[in-house]
C-alpha positions in Angstrom: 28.5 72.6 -97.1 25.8 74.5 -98.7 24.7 71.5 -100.5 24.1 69.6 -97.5 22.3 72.3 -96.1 19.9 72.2 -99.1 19.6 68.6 -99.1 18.7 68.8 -95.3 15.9 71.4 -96.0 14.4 69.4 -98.8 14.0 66.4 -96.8 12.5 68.6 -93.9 9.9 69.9 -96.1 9.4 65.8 -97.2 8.7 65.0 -93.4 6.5 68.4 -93.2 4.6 66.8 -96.2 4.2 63.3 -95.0 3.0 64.1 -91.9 0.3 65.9 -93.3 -1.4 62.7 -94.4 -2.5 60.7 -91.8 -0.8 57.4 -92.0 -2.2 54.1 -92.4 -2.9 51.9 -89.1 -0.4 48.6 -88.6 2.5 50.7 -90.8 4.6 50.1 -87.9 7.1 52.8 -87.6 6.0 56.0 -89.4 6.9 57.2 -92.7 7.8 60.8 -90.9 10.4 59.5 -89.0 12.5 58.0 -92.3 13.4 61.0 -94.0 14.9 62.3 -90.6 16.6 59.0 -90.3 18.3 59.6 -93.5 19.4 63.0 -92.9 21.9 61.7 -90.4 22.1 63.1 -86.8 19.9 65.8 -85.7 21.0 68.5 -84.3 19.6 71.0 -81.9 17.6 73.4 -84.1 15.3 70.3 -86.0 13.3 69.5 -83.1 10.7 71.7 -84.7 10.4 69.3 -87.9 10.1 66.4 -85.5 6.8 63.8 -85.1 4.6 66.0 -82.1 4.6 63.6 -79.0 1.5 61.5 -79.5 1.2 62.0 -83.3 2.2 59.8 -86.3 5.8 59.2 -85.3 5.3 58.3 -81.6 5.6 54.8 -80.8 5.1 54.5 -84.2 1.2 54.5 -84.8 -1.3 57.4 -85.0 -3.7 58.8 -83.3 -6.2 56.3 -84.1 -3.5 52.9 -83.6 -2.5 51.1 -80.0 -0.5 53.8 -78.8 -4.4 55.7 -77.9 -5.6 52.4 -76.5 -5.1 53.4 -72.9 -7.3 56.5 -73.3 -10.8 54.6 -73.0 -9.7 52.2 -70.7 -9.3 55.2 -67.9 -12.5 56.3 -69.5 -13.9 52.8 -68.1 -12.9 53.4 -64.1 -16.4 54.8 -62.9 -19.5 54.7 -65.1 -23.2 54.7 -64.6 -23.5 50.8 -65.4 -20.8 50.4 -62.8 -22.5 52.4 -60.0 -26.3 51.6 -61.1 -25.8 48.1 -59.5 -24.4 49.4 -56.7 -26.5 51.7 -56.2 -29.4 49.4 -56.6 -28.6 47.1 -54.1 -27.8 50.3 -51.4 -31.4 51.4 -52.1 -33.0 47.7 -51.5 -31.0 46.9 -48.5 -32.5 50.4 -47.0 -35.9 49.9 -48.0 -36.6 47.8 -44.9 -36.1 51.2 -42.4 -38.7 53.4 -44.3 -41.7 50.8 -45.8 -44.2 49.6 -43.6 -44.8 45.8 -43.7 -47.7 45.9 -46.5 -44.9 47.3 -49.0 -42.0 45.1 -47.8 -44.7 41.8 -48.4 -45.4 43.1 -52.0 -41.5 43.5 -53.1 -41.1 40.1 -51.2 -43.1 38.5 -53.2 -41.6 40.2 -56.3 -38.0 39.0 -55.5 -39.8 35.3 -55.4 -41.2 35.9 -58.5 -38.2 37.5 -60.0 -36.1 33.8 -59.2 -38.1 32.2 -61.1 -38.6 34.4 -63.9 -35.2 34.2 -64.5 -35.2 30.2 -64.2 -37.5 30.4 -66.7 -35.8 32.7 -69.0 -32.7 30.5 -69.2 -35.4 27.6 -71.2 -37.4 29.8 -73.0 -35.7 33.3 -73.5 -31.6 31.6 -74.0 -32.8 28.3 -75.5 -35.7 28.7 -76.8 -38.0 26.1 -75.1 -41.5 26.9 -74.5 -42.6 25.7 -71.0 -46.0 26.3 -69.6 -45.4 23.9 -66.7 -43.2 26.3 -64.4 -46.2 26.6 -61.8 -45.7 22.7 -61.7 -42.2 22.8 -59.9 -43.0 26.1 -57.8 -45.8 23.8 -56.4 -42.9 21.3 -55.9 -40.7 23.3 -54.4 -43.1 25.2 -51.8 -44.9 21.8 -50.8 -41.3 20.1 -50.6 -39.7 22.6 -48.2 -43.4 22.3 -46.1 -43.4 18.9 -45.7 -39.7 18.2 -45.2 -39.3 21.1 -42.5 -42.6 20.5 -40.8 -45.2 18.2 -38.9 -46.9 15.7 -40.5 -43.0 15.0 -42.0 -39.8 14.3 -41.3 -39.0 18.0 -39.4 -36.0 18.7 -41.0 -34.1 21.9 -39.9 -35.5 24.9 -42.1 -32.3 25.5 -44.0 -31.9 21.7 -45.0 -35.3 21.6 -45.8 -34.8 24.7 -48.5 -31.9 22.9 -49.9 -33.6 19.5 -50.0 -37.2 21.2 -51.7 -34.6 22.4 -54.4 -33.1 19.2 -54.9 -36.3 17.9 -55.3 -37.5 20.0 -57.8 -34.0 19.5 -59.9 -35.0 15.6 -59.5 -38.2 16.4 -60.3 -37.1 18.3 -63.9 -34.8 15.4 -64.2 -37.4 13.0 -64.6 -39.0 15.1 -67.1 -36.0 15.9 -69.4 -35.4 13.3 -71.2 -38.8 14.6 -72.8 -38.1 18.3 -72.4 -34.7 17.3 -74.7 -36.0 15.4 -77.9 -39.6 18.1 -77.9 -39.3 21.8 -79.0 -41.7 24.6 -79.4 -45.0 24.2 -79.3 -44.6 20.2 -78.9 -43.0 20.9 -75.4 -45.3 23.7 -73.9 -48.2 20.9 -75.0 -46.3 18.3 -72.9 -45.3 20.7 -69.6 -48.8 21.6 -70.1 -50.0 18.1 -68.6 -47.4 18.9 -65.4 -49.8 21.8 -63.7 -52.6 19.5 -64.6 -51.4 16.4 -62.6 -49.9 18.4 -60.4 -53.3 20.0 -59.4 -54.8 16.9 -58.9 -51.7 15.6 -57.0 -52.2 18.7 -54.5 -55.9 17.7 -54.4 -55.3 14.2 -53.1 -52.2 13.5 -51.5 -53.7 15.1 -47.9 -50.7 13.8 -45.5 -48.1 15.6 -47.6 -50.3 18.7 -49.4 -53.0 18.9 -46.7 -55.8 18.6 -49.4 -58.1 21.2 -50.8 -57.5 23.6 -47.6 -53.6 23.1 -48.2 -51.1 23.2 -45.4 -48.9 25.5 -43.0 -44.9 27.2 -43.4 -42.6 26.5 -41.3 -40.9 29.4 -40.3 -36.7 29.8 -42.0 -34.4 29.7 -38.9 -30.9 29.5 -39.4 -28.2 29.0 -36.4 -30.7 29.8 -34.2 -31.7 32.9 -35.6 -35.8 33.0 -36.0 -37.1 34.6 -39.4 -40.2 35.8 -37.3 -41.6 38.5 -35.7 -40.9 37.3 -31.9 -38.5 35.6 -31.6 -35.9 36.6 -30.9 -37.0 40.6 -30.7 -34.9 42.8 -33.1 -34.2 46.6 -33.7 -31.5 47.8 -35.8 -31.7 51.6 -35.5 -34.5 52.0 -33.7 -36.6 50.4 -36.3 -38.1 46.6 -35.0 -37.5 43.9 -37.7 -40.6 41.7 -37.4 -40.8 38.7 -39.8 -41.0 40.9 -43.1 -38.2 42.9 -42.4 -36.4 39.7 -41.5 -37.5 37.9 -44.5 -36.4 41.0 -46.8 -32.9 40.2 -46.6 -33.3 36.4 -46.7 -35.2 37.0 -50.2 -32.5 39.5 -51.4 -29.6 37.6 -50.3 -31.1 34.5 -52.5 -31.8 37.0 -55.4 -28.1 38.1 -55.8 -27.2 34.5 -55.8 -29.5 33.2 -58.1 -29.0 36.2 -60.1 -25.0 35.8 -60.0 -25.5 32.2 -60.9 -27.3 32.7 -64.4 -25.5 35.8 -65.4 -22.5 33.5 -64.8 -23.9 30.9 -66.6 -25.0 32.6 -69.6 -21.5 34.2 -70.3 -20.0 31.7 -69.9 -19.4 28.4 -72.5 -22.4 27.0 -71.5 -24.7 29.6 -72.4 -23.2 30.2 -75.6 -23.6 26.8 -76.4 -27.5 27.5 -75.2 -27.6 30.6 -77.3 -26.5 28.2 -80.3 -29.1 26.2 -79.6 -31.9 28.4 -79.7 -30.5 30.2 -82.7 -30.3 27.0 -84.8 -30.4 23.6 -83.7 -28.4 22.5 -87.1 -25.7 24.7 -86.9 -25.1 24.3 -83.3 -24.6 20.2 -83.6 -22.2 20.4 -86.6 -20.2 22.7 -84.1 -20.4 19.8 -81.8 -22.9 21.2 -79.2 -24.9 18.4 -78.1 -28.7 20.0 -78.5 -30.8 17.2 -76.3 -28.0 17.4 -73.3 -28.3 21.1 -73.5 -32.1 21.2 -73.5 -32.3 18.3 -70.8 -30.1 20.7 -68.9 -31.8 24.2 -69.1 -34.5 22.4 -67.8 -33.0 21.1 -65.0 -31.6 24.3 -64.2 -34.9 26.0 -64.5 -36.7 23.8 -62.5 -34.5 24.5 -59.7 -35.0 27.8 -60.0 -38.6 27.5 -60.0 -38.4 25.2 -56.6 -36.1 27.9 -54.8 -38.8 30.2 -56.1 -41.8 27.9 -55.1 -40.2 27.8 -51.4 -39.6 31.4 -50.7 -43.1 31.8 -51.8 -44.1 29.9 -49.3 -42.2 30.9 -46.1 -43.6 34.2 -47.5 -47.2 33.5 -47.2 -46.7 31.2 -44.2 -49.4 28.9 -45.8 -49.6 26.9 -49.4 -52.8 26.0 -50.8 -53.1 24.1 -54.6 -55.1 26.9 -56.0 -52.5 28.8 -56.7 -50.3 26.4 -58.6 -52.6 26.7 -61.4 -52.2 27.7 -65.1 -52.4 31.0 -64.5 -49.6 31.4 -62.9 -47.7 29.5 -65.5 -49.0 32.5 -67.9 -47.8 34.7 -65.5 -44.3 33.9 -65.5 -44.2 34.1 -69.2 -45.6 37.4 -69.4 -42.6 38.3 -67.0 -40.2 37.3 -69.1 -42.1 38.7 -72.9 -42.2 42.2 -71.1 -38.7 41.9 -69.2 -36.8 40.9 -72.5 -36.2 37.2 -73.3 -32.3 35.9 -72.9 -31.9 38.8 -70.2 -31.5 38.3 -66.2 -32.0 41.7 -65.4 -35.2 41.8 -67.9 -36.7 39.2 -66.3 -36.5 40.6 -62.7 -38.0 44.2 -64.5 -41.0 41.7 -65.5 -41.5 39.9 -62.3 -41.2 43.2 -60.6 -44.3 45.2 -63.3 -46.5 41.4 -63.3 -46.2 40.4 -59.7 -46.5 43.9 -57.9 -49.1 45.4 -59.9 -51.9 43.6 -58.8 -51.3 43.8 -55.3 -50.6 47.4 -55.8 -54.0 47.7 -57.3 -55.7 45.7 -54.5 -54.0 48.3 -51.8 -55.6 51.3 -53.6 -58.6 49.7 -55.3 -61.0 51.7 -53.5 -59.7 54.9 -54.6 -59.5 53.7 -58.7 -62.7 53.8 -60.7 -64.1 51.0 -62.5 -62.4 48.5 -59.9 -64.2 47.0 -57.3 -62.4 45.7 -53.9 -61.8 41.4 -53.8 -64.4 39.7 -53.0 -67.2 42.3 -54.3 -70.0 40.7 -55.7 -71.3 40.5 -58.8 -69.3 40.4 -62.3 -67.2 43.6 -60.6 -63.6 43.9 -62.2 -61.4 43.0 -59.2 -57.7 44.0 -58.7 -56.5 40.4 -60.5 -58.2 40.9 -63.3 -57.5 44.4 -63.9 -54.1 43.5 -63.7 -54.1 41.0 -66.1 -55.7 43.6 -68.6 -53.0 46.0 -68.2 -49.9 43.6 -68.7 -51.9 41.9 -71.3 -51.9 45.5 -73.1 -48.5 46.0 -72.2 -47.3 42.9 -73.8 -49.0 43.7 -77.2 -47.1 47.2 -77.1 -43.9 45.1 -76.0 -44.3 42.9 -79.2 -45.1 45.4 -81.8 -42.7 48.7 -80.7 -39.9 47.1 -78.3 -39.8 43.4 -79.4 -36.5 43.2 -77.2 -38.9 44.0 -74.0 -37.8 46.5 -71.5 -33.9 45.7 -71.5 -33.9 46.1 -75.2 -35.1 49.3 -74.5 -32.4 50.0 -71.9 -29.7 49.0 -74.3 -30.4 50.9 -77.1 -29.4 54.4 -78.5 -28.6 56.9 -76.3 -28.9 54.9 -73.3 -26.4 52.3 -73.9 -24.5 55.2 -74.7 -25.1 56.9 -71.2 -24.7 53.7 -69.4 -21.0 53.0 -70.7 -20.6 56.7 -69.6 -18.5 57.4 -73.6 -19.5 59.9 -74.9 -19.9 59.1 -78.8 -16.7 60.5 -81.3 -17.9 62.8 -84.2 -14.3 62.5 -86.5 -11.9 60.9 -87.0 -9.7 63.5 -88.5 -5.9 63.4 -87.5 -4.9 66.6 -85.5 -2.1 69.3 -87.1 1.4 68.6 -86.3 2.7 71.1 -83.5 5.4 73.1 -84.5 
């Protein structure tokens, strides 16, 4: 009997011992369990010498293995980056009951701009084509929907029309990709180049369908019946009359989230891996069997539709399209969007169409009280609110290239801030806790 006894003790202090040591992850069933397992049964006094509930010899793995895998999931219920979307889009559908029309016409034309900044980051920022043609296809798209929904043309109803101005524009980037999918680079931004040019001179002479130099009138978006004006029919939600911007508002937003849903879609998604392959190296990508020129020819396609659905909402926003505006500029425009938002991101893109469409109209509305800018249409060499514009997101790109080359959502995912988005809060050891006794 007393030998037993001592054998017992001695293999208690073995399991004390082990334990001690944290062991290895993937053992399967832990080493402090054996030497209990040996012992024989246990009676009612060795609980004490047993695995703690959680550690080493619970479920078999340590702190560190699969048994602690459910900890960070419940970590994962509510975060920041789950409620900032959320709370995003409760803050933009209220915006209508407190901004007067002049701020609601600036964020509208942000939202346009923001659908096709992120058509345009599909080519350039996931596959890496350079396109300088994108004003081009907004110019298709808004004179599309104008002629197909009004009068001179075929007076189609205004939703039909929308649908058939982005079909058009897909046709339209369809005819142009067997180019857009054996060119690259440079090569390619020369080529879509020569778009805004004929375009221009296409919106310049085709009066029935462009109206000419003077361009041509919207028609207004009406859908079941329902009028996106400011008459009729007359509307007040809350006490707060919805005229034709207010009405417009949630048109443009309800477009955003679907064009934004689409790409984010798209991108994680085998598609645009296969587009991330591409633009990462064209070699490796077709000895993994992607096929490069169908996946070029496609992101064009794709971003030419989004540049039509773009070109059309800018439209019904204005009420009027003239050629002018279509011009290289605006091409420029859209790829300073997507340099400051962050190329390859959706959310980036919309933070650059938001900074380069908003800021000159913002510094039109308060250019009489800002020094060294004049009013438009002062005379004389006067900086006006355009060009004033152009110098400060001109700057801002240099600074994007040379301190945040991933533009402002590489900023928002790095460091602390991705850490304060997924809402964990970073572990400083790894050091197995003590047995409890």
């Amino acid at each position: 009997m007393s030998d037993r006894t001592t054998d017992k003790h001695d293999a208690t202090a073995a399991t004390a011992g082990e334990r001690a040591e944290p062991a290895p992850a993937g053992t399967g069933t832990g080493t402090a369990t054996e030497p209990a397992a040996a012992t024989g049964p246990v009676t009612a006094t060795e609980p004490a010498t047993g695995p703690a509930p959680g550690g080493p010899g619970d479920g078999g793995e340590g702190a560190t293995g699969p048994a602690a895998a459910p900890a960070p999931a419940a970590r994962r219920g509510i975060t920041p980056a789950r409620l900032l979307p959320l709370a995003a889009a409760l803050l933009l559908c209220a915006l209508p009951f407190y901004l007067d029309a002049a701020w609601l016409q600036i964020g509208l034309f942000a939202m346009a701009a923001a659908i096709g900044a992120i058509g345009l980051n599909l080519l350039t920022g996931s596959t890496g084509q350079l396109s300088l043609g994108h004003a081009f296809f907004l110019a298709v798209g808004a004179y599309g929907y104008a002629w197909l929904g009004g009068d001179p043309g075929p007076g189609l109803p205004p939703l039909l029309a929308l649908v058939l101005a982005v079909a058009l524009t897909g046709l339209a980037g369809g005819l142009f990709s067997p180019i857009a999918g054996r060119l690259r680079g440079m090569y390619l931004g020369v080529a879509t180049l020569a778009l805004v040019f004929l375009g221009h001179h296409v919106m310049l002479n085709a009066e029935p369908v462009t109206g000419g130099f003077n361009g041509r009138s919207v028609p207004p978006m009406e859908i079941l019946g329902f009028s996106f004006t400011g008459s009729d029919p007359y509307l007040a939600v809350l006490g707060v009359p919805f005229g034709a911007a207010e009405r417009l508002w949630y048109l443009a937003l309800a477009l955003l989230a679907l064009a934004w849903w689409t790409a984010h879609n798209l991108l994680r998604g085998r598609s645009g891996r296969a587009l991330t392959a591409v633009r990462d190296s064209e070699v490796a990508a077709a000895v993994l069997g992607v096929p490069v020129a169908r996946y070029r020819s496609g992101a064009f396609v794709v971003s030419s539709m989004y540049a039509g659905l773009a070109g059309a909402l800018i439209a019904l926003i204005s009420q009027t399209v003239v050629p002018d505006y279509f011009s290289l500029a605006l091409s420029i425009d859209y790829l300073a969007m997507i340099v400051i938002g962050g190329l390859g991101s959706v959310g980036g893109a919309a933070a650059g169409a938001l900074f380069v469409s908003a800021l000159p109209l913002v510094i039109a509305r308060y250019a009489d009280q800002l020094p060294l800018i004049e009013p438009p249409g002062a005379p004389g060499n006067a900086v006006g609110p355009a060009d004033a514009a152009r110098y400060l997101y001109g700057a801002a790109i240099v600074l994007i290239l040379l301190r945040a080359p991933g533009g402002l959502s590489g900023l928002l995912h790095s460091g602390k801030l991705r850490r304060f988005r997924a809402g964990v809060r970073p572990r400083t050891t790894n050091a197995p806790q003590e047995p409890t006794s």
